[in-house]
C-alpha positions as CSV (number, residue, x, y, z in Angstrom):
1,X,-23.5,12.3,77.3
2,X,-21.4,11.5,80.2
3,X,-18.7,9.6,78.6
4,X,-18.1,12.2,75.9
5,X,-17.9,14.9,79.2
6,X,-15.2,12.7,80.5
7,X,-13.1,12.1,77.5
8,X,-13.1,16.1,76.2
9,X,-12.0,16.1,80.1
10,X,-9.5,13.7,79.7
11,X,-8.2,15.0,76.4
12,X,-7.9,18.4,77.7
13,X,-5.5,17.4,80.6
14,X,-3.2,15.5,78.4
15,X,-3.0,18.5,76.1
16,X,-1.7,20.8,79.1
17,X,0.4,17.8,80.5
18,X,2.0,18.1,76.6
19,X,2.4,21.4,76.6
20,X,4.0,21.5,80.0
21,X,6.4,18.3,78.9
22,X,7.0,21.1,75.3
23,X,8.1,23.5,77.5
24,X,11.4,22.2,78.4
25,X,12.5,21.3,75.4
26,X,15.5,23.4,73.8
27,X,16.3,23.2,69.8
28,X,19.8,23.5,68.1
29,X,20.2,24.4,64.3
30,X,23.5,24.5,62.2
31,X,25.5,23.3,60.2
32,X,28.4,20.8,60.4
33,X,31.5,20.9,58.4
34,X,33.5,17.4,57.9
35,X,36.7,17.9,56.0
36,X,37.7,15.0,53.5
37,X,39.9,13.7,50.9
38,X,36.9,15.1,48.1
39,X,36.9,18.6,50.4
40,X,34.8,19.6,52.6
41,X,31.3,18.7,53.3
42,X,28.5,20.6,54.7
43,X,25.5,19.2,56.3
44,X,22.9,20.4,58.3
45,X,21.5,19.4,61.4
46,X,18.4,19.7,64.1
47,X,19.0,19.0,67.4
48,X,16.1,19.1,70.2
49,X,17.1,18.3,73.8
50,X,14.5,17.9,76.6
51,X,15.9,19.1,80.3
52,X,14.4,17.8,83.0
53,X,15.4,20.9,85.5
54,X,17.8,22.1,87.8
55,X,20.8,24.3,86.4
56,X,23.0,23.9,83.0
């Protein structure tokens, strides 16, 4: 009974260390345009940056 107390203890701090590591993290959606010898292409992409503090 006590090792099952310490490992919901232990799971619940490294969900709230998770979350607080999610919180910085910043997402970027488009698209890109790339301009060829067939026309241009369009492709999209994700971006997700994780900043570690201070000022942008």
């Amino acid at each position: 009974m006590k090792i099952k107390k310490i490992f919901s203890v232990l799971v619940v701090v490294l969900f709230l260390l998770l979350l607080a590591a999610c919180g910085s993290a910043h997402t970027n959606v488009g698209l890109n345009m790339h301009f060829g010898p067939n026309g241009p292409h369009v492709s999209p992409h994700v971006n997700v940056d994780f900043y570690g503090g201070g000022r942008h």
